[in-house]
SEKOLLUM-589507 format. One record per residue (C-alpha): residue in three letters; x, y, z. Coordinates in steps of 0.001 Angstrom, whole numbers, padded with zeros to 6 digits, always signed. Example, Ala and Ser with C-alpha at 12.3 -4.5 7.8 and 13.67 -1.06 7.14 Angstrom:
% residues 2
ALA+012300-004500+007800
SER+013670-001060+007140
***
This chain:
% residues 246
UNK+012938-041567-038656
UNK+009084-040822-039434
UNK+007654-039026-041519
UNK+006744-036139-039177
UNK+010235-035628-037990
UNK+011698-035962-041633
UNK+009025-033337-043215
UNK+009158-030682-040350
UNK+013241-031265-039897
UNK+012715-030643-035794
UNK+012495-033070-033427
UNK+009238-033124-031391
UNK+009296-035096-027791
UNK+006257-037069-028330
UNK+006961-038006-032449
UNK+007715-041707-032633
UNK+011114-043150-033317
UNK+010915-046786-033450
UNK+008332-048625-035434
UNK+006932-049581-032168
UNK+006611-046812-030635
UNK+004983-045211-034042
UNK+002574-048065-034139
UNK+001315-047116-030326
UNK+001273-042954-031660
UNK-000910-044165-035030
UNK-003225-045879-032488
UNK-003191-043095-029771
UNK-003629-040434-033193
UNK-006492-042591-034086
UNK-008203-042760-030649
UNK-008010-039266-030642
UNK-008504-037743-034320
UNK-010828-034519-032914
UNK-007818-033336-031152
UNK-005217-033560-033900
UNK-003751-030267-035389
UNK-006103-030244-039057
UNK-002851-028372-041051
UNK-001588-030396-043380
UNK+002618-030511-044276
UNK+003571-029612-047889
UNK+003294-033378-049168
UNK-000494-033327-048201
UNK-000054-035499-045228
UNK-002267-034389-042375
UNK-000411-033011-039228
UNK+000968-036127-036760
UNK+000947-033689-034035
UNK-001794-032854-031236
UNK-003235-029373-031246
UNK-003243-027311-028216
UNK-006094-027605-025942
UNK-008892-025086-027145
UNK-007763-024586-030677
UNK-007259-026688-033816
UNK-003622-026608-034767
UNK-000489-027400-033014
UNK+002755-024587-032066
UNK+004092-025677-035024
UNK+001584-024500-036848
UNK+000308-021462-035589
UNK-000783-022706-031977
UNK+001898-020441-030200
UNK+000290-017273-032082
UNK-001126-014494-029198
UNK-004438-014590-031181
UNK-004984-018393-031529
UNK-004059-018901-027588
UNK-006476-015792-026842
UNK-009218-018105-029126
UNK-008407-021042-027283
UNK-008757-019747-023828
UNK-012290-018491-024669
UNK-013360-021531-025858
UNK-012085-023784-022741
UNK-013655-020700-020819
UNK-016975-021615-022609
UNK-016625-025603-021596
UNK-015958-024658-018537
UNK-019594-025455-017040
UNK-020021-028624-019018
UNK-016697-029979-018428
UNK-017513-029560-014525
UNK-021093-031436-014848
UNK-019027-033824-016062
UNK-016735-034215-013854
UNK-019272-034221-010735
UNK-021471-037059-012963
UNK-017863-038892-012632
UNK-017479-038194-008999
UNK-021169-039092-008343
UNK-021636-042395-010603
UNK-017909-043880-011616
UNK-017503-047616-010853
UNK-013967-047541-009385
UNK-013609-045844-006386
UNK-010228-044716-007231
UNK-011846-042745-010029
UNK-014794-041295-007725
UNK-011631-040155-005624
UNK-009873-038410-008455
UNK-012877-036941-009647
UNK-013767-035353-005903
UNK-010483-033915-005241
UNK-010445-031860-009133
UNK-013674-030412-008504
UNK-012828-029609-004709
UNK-009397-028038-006370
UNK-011062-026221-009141
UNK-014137-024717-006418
UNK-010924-023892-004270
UNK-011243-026216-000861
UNK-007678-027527-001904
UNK-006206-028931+001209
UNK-003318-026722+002715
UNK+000000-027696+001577
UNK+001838-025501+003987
UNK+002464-025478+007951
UNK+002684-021454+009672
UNK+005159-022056+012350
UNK+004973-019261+015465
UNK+008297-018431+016937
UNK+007945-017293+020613
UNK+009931-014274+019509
UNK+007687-010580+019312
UNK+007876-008546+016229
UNK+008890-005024+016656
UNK+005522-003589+015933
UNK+004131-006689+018218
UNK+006120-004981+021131
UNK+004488-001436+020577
UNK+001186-002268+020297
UNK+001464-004392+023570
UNK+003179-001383+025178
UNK+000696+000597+024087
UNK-002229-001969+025229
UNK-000562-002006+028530
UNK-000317+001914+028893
UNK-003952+002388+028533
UNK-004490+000493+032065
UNK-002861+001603+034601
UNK-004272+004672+036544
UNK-001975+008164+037007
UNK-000596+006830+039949
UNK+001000+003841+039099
UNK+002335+005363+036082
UNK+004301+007666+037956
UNK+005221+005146+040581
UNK+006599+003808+037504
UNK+008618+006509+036531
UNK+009947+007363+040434
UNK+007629+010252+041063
UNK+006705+010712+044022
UNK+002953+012035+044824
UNK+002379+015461+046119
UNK+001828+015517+050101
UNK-000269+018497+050325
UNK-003256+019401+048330
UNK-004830+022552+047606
UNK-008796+022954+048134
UNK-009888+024501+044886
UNK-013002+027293+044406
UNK-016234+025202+043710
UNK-016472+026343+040120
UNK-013090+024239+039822
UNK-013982+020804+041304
UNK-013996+018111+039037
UNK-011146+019354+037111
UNK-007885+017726+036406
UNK-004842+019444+037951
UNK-001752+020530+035877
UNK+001665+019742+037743
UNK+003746+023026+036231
UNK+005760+026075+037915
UNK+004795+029432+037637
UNK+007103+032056+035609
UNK+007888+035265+036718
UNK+006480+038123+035434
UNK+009541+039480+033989
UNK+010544+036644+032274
UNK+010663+036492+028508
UNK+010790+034108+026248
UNK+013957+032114+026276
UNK+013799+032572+022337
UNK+014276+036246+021889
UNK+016475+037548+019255
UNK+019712+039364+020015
UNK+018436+042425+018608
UNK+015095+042577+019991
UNK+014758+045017+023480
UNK+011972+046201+025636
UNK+009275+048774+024465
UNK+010642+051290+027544
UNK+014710+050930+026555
UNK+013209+051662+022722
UNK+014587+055544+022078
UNK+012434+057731+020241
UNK+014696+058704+017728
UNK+015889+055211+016827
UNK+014635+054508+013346
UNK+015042+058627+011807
UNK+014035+062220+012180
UNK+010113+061201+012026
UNK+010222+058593+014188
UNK+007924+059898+016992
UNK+005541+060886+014442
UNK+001884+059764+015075
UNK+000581+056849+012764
UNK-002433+056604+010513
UNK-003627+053926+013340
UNK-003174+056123+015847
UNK-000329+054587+017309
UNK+003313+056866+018269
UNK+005922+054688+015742
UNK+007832+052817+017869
UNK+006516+049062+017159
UNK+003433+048260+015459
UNK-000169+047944+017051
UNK-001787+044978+017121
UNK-006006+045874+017033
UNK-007870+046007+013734
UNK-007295+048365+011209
UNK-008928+049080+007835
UNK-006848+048731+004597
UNK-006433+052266+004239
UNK-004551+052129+007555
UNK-002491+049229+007130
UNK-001264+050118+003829
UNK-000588+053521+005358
UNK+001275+051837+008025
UNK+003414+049592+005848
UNK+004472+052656+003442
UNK+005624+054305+007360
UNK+007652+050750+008673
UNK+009387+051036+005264
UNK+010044+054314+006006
UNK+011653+053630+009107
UNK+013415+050862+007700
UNK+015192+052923+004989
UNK+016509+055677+007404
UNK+018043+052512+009700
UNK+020033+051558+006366
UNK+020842+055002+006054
UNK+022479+055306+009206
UNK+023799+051718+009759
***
């Protein structure tokens, strides 16, 4: 085993395990001394692994720390613009056109013209909200007519001549109410202002109010505040004796 794996007692993917293997790391370690981790092991021996890319140790030695890969990042951040002059002299002026080809597609990648790597197939089926919006579309052209051809209304026959000050207006298809018709709402308790007896809410009932009004049901024109507190004090009134009584 070497001497990496026997001092740090973990096995590490890329440490060397046969002497061949170590002689082609040594050589690789040697190529590449700027990017070795600089810590040194407890017998003195300098580090056999690779540091992480922007900083000078490896995980092992303090590489996997938050503020080390924060470090790192700002310093490949940094080489960013250099590193991609770089890489465009490559693309421009390498000898192998294999390499020119390489080099193009990382810095098309990196300025974010990477081909598509995905197909959008369209399914003849509409979406829901598809549907309504071409309802909707389709409801803004047709005329009045056809839209109640549409719905099996028939068009009135006759036509009444409106004044002059009228023309140009649209009609309203609606039937008239009769005048004694009420609201279809009405409470059960509620009755009309001429059934309403005058002695139905106490002794004082028929008693003029502040506004002016007999009390039967309140007034609906402007009063001051004076008045309408006046006239609050006199429904409360009323409303106490009907208690009374009921």
């Amino acid at each position: 085993m070497s001497e990496a794996t026997e001092a740090d007692g973990q096995t590490d993917a890329k440490s060397p395990t046969t002497p061949e293997s170590a002689a082609a790391w040594d050589a690789m370690l040697a190529k590449n001394d700027a990017a070795r981790c600089i810590a040194h092991k407890k017998n003195g021996a300098q580090c056999r692994r690779l540091a992480i890319k922007g900083a000078t140790v490896c995980l092992h030695h303090g590489g996997a720390a938050r503020h080390v890969r924060a470090a790192a990042r700002a310093r490949l951040e940094k080489a960013a613009d250099r590193l991609a002059k770089q890489l465009l002299g490559i693309a421009e002026s390498a000898d192998s056109e294999a390499v020119r080809l390489a080099a193009i597609r990382d810095a098309l990648d990196r300025a974010g013209l990477k081909a598509p790597t995905q197909v959008d197939v369209e399914v003849g089926v509409m979406k829901p909200y598809e549907r309504l919006l071409a309802g909707i579309e389709m409801g803004t052209e047709i005329t009045r007519e056809e839209s109640r051809a549409r719905r099996g209304i028939s068009e009135p026959t006759t036509h009444v001549s409106l004044p002059s000050a009228y023309s140009g207006r649209e009609v309203v298809d609606a039937e008239p109410l009769a005048a004694s018709e009420g609201p279809t709402n009405r409470p059960h308790w509620a009755v009309d202002d001429a059934a309403w007896p005058d002695d139905a809410t106490g002794p004082d009932f028929g008693r003029q109010s502040p506004s002016g009004q007999r009390g039967h049901q309140p007034g609906t024109e402007l009063m001051t505040m004076e008045e309408a507190n006046a006239q609050l004090a006199e429904d409360r009134r009323r409303a106490f004796y009907r208690n009374q009584r009921g």
